[in-house]
Backbone bond lengths (Angstrom), bond angles and torsions (degrees), N, CA, C in turn:
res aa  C-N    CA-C-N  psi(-1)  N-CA   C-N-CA  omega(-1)  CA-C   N-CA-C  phi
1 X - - - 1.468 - - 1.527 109.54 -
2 X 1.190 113.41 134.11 1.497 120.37 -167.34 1.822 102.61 -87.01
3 X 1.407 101.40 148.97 1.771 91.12 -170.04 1.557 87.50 -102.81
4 X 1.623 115.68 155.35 1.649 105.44 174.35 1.683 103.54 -112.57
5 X 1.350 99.24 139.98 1.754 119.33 -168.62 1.577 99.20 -95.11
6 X 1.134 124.92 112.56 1.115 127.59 152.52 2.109 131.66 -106.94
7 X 1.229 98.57 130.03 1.434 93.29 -175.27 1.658 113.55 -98.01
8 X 1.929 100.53 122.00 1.570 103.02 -179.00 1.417 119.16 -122.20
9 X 1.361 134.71 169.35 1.093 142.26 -176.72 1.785 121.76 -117.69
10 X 0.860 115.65 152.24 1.809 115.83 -156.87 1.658 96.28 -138.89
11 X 1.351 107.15 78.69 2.160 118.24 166.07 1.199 98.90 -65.92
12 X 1.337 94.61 100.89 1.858 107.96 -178.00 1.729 108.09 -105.19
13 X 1.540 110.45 108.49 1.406 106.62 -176.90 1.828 92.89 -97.73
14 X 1.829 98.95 108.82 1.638 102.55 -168.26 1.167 118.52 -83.35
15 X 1.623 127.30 21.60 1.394 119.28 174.31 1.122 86.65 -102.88
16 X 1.624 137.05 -58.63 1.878 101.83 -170.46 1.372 128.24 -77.22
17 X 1.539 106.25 23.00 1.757 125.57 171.97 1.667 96.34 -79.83
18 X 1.675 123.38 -29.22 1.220 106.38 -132.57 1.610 69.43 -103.05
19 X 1.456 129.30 -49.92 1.479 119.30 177.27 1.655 107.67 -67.45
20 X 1.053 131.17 3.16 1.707 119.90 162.36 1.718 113.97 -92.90
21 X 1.349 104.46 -14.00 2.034 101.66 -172.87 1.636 88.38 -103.41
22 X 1.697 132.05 -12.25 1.375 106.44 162.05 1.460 121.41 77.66
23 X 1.758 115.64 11.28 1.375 135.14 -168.38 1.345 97.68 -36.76
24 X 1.267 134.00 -177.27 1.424 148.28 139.64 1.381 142.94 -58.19
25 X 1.197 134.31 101.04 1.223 109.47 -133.32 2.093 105.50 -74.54
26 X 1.603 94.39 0.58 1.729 97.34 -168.02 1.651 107.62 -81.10
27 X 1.712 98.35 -2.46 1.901 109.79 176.56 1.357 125.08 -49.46
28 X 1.058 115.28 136.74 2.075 105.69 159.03 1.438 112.49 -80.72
29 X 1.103 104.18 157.49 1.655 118.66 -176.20 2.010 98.80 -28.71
30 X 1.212 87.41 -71.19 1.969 97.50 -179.33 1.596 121.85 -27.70
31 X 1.520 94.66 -59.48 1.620 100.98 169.35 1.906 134.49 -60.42
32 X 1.610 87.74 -26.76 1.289 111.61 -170.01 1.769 83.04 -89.10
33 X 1.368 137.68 -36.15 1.756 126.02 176.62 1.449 97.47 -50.27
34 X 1.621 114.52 -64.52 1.235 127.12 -153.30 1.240 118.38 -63.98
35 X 1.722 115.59 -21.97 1.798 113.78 175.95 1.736 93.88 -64.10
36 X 1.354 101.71 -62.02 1.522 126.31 -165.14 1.681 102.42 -32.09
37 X 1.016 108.64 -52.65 1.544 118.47 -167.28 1.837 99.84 -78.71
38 X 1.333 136.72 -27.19 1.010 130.84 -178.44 1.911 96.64 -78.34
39 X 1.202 106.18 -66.60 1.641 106.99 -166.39 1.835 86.96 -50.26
40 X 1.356 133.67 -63.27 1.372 116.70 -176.89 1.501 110.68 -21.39
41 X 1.671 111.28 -76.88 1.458 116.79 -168.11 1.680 116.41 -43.88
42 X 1.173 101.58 -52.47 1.849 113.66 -179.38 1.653 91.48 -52.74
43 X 0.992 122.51 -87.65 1.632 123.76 176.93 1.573 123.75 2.79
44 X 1.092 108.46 -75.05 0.946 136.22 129.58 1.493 137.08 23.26
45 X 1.476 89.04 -106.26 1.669 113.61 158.07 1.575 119.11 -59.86
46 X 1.687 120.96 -24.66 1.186 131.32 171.12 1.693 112.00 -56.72
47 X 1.925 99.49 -49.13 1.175 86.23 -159.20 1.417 105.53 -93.44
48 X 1.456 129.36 -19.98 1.663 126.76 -168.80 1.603 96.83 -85.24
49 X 1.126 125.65 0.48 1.497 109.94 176.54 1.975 119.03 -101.16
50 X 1.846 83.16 -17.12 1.651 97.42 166.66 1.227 94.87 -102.96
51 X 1.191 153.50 9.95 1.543 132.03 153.72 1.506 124.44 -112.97
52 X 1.514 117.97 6.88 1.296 121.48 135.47 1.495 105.66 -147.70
53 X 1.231 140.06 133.49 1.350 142.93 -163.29 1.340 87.50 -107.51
54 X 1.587 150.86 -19.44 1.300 131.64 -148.83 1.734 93.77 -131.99
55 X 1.618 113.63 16.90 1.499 96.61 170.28 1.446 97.53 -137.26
56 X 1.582 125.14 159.41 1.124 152.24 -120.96 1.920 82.64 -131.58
57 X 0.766 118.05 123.59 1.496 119.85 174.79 1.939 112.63 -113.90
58 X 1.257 110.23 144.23 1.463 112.00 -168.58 2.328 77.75 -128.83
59 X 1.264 85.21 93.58 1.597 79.08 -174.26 2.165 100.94 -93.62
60 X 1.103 97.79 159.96 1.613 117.80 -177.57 1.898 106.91 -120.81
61 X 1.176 123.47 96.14 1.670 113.08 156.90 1.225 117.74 -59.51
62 X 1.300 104.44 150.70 1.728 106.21 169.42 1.515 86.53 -154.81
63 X 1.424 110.48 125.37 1.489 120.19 -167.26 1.501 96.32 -116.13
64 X 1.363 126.44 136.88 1.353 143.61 155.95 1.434 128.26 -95.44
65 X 1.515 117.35 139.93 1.367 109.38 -158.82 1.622 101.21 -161.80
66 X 1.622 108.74 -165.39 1.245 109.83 -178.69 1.675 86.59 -105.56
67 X 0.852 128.99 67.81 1.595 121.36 -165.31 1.302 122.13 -71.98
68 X 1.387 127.44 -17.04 1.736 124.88 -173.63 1.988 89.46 -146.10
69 X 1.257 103.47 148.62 0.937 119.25 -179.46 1.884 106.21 -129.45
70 X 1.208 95.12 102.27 1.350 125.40 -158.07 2.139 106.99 50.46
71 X 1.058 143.95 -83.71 1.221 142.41 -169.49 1.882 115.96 -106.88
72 X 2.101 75.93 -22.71 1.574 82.67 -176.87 1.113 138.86 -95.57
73 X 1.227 144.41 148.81 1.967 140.94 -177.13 1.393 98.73 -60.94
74 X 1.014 111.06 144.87 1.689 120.06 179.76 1.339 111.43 -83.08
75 X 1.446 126.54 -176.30 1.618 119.09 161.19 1.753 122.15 -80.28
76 X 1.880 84.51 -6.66 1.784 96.84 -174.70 1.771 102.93 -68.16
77 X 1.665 94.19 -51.22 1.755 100.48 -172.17 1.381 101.41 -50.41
78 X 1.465 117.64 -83.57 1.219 123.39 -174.36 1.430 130.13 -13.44
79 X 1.652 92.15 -37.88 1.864 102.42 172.58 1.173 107.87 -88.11
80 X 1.439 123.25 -30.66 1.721 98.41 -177.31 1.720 114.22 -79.81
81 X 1.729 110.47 -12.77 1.940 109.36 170.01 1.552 101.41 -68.26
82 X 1.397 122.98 -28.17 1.722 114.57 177.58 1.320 96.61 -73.72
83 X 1.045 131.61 -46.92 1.641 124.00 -149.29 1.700 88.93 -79.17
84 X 1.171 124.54 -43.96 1.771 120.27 -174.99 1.100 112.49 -70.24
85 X 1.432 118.03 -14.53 1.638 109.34 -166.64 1.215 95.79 -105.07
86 X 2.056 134.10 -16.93 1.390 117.58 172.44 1.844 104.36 -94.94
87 X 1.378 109.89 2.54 1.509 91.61 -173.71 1.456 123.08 -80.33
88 X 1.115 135.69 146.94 1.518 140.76 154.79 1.221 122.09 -67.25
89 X 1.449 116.28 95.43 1.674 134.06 -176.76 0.794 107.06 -91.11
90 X 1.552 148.81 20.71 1.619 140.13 123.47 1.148 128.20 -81.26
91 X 1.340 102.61 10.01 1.534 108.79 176.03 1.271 97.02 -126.73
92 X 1.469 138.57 -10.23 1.461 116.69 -147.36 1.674 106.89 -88.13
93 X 1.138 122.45 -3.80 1.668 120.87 170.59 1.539 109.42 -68.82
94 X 1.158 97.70 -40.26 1.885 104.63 -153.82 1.615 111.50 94.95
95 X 0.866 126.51 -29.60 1.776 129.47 -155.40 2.145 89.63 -125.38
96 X 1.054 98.48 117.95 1.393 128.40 147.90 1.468 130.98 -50.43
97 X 1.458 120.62 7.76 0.830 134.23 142.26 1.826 127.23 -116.81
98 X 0.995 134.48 24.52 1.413 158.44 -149.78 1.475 110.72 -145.71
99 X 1.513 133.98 47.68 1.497 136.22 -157.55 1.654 89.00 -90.26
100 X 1.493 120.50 107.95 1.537 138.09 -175.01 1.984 92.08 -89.19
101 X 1.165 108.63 118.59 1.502 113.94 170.46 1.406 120.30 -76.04
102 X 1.510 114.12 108.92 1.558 119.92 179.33 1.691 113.44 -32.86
103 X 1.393 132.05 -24.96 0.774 119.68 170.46 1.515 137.98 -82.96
104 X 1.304 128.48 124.87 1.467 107.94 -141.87 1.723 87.88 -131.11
105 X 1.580 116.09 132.98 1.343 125.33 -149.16 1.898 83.22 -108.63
106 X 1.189 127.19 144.16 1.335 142.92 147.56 1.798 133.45 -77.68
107 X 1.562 110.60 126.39 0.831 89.30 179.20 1.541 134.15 -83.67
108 X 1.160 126.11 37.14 1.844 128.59 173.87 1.204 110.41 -100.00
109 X 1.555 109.69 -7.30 1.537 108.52 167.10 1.590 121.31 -108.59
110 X 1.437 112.07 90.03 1.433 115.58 -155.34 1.776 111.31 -76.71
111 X 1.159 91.12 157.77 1.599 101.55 -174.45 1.549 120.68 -48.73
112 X 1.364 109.58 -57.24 1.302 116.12 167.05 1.770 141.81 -137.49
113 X 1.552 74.40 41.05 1.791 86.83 171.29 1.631 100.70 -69.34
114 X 1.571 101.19 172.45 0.963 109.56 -167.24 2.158 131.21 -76.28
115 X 0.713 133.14 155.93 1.489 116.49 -179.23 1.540 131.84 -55.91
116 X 1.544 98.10 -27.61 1.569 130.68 -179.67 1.767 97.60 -77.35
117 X 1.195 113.14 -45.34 1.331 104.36 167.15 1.573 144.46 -60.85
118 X 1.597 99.76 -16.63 1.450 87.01 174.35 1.490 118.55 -108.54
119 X 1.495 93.87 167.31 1.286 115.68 -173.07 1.800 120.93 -64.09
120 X 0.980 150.63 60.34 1.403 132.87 -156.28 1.467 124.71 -65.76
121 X 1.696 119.36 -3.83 1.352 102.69 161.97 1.350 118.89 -107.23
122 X 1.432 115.47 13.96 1.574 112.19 159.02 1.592 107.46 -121.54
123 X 1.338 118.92 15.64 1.607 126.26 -175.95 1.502 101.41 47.67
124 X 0.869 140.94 63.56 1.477 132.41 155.33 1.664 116.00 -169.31
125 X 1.684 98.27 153.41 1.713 92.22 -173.87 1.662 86.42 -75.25
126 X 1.435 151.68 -119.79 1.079 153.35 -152.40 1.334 140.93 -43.69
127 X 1.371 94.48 74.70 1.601 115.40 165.46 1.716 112.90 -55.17
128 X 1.433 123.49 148.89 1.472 127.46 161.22 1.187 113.35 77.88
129 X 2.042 115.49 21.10 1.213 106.65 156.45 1.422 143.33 -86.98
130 X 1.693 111.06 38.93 1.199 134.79 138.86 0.991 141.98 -136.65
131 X 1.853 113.08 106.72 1.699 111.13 -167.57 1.665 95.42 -128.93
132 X 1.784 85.16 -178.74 1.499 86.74 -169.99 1.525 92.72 -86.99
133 X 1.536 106.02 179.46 1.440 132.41 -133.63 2.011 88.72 -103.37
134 X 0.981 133.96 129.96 1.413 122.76 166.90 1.279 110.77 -44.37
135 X 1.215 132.65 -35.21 1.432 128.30 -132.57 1.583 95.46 -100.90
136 X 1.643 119.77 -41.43 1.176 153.48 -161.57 1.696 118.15 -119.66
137 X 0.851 112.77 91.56 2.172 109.77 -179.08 0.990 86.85 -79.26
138 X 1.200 142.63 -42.38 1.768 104.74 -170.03 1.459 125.40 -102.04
139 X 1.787 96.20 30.40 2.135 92.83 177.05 1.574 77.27 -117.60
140 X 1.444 89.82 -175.03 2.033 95.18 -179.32 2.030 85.39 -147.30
141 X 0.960 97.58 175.49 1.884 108.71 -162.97 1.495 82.76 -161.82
142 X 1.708 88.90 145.30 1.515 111.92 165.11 1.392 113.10 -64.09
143 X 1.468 129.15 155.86 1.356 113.92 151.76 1.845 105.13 -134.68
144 X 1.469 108.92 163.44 1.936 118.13 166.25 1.634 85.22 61.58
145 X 1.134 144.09 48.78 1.681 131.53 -178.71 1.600 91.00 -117.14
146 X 1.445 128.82 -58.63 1.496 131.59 163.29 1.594 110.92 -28.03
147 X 1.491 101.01 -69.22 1.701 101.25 -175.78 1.464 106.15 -84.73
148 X 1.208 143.64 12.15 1.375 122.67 164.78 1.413 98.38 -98.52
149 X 1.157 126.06 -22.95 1.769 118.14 153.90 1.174 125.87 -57.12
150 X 0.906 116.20 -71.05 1.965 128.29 168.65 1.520 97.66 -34.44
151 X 1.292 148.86 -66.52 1.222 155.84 -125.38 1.944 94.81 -103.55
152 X 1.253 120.18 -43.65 1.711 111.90 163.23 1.429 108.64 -80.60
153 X 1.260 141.22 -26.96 1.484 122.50 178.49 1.726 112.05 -87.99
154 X 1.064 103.43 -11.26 1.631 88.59 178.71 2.181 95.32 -101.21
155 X 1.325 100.11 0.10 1.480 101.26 -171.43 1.786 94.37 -79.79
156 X 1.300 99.51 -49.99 1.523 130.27 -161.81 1.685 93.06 -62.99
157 X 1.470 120.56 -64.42 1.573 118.77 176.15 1.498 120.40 -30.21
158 X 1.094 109.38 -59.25 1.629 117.91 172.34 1.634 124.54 -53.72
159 X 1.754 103.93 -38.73 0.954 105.16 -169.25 1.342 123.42 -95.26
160 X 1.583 99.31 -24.55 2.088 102.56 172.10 1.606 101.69 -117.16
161 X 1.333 123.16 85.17 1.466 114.84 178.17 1.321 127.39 -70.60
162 X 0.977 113.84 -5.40 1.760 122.23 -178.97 1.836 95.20 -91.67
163 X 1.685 121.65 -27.43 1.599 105.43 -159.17 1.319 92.19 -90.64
164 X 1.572 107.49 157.24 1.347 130.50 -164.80 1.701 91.71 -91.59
165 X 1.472 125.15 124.91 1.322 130.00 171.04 1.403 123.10 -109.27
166 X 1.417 112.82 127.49 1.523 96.36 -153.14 1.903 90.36 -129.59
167 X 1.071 108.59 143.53 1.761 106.44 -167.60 1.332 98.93 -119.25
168 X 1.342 129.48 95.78 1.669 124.86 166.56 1.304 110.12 -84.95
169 X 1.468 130.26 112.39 1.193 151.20 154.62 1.824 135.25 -152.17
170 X 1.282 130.54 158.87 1.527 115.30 -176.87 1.449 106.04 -113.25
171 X 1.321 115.20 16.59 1.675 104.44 -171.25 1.756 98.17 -85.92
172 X 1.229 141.80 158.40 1.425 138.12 176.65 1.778 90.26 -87.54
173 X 1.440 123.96 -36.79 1.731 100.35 173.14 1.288 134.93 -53.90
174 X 1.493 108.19 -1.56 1.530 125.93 173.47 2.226 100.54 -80.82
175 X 1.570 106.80 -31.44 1.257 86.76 -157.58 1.443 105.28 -65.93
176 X 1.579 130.34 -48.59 1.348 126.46 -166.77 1.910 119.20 -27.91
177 X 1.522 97.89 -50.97 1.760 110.37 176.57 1.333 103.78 -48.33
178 X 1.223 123.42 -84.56 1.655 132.03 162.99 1.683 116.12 -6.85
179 X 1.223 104.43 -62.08 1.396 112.27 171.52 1.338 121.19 -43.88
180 X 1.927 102.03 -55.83 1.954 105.02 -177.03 1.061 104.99 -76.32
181 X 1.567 130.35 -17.40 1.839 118.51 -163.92 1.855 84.62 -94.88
182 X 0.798 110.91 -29.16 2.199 109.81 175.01 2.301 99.33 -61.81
183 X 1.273 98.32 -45.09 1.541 86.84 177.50 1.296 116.04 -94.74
184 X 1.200 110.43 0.28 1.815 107.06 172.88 1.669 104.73 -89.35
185 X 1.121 110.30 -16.87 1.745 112.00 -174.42 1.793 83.16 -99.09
186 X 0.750 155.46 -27.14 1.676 130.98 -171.39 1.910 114.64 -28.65
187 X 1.310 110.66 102.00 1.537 131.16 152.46 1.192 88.27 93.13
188 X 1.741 130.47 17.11 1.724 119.98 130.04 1.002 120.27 -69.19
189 X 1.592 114.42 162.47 1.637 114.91 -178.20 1.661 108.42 -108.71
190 X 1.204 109.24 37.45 1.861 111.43 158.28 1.122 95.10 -110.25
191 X 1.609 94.30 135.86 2.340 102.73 176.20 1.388 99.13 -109.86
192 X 1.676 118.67 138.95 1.193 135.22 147.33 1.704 112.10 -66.31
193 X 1.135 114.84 132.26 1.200 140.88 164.96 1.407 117.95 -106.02
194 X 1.289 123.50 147.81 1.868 127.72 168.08 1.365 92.43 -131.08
195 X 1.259 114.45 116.39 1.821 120.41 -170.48 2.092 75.06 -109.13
196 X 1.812 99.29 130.58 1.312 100.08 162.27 1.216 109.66 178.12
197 X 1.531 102.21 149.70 1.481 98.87 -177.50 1.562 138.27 -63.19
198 X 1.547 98.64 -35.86 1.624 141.16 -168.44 1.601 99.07 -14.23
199 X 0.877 177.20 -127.14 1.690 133.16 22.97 1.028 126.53 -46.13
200 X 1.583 109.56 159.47 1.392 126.71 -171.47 1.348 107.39 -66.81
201 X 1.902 120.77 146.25 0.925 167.11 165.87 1.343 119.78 -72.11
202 X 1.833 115.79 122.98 1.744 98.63 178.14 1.501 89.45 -89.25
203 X 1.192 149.42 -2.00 1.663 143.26 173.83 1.137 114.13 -76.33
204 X 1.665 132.78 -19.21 1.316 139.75 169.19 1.499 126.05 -106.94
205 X 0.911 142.79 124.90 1.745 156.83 -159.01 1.324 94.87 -93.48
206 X 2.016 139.14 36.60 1.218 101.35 -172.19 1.570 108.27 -103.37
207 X 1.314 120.61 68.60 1.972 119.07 -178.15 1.328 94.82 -98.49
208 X 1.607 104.65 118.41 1.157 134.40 153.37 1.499 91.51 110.64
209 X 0.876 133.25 -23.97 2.045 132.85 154.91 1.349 120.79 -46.91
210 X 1.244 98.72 -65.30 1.854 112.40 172.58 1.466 130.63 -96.15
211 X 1.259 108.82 129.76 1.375 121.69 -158.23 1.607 109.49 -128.06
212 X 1.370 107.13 102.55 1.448 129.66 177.16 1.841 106.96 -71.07
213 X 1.417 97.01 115.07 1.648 101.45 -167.73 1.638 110.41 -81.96
């Protein structure tokens, strides 16, 4: 019996990864990557192995973040290249059918912005998606992390219809994207997923979209 290989992708918005894995709060940045990235993988592997048990997944992360603060890498990035470069990605699903690729794609380098747009000594179009807050100089806020998600998965739907796209986040401004890349795939065989904790909504229609891990 032939096993079927499918290749998927995992829009990882990693700040409500980092309040869903529940780190410690006595962690350093590194330790606090490395919970994050394990509960990701398990997650994960939980849900693509209960939503097809008979296909073989070659999955891709692409994590979103506040990652540079104006030109510079944050202490967040820095910890998640330690935490990827000591983790074990043949193990990191749990499930033997869930093979997570050591290589792990960022989201400030968008799918198909333009060439003129990017940056080449920090490799990415979106620099300075963490500044401080107008209101507040001494907190800092993400910014473009919502829409640089939304803007590769509904890019990505159109463009790989066979890959399985899976959006982990709890904000509801994530659902609209989810929604158009779910009607741009109608009677393709790549499935959108919304992996999230939230509970369900009687204002939102998402059964069989959203998937409580």
């Amino acid at each position: 019996m032939s096993i079927k290989i499918s290749k998927a992708i995992a829009f990882v918005d990693w700040n409500a990864q980092i309040h869903a894995a529940r780190p410690g709060r006595s962690l350093d940045d590194v330790r606090v990557a490395e919970a994050t990235l394990c509960h990701v993988g398990r997650t994960l592997g939980k849900v693509l192995s209960k939503q097809a048990p008979d296909i073989r997944f070659l999955l891709t992360l692409r994590l979103y973040h506040g990652w540079h603060r104006g030109y510079e890498r944050t202490d967040r990035r820095k910890a998640v290249i330690s935490a990827v470069a000591g983790a074990d990605f043949s193990a990191l699903s749990m499930k033997p059918s869930v093979n997570i690729r050591p290589i792990v794609e960022y989201g400030d380098n968008l799918y198909s912005a333009g060439f003129s747009r990017f940056h080449h000594h920090i490799e990415c179009h979106l620099p300075n998606t963490l500044r401080k807050r107008l209101d507040a100089a001494d907190e800092y806020e993400e910014k473009m992390i919502d829409t640089a998600i939304a803007s590769d998965f509904v890019d990505m739907a159109h463009r790989e219809p066979t890959t399985w796209l899976i959006l982990m986040g709890e904000d509801d401004d994530l659902v609209p994207p989810v929604m158009i890349a779910e009607g741009a795939r109608l009677g393709k065989p790549g499935k959108i997923l919304l992996i999230r904790k939230r509970p369900s909504t009687q204002f939102l229609k998402l059964e069989g979209l959203s998937v409580c891990p």
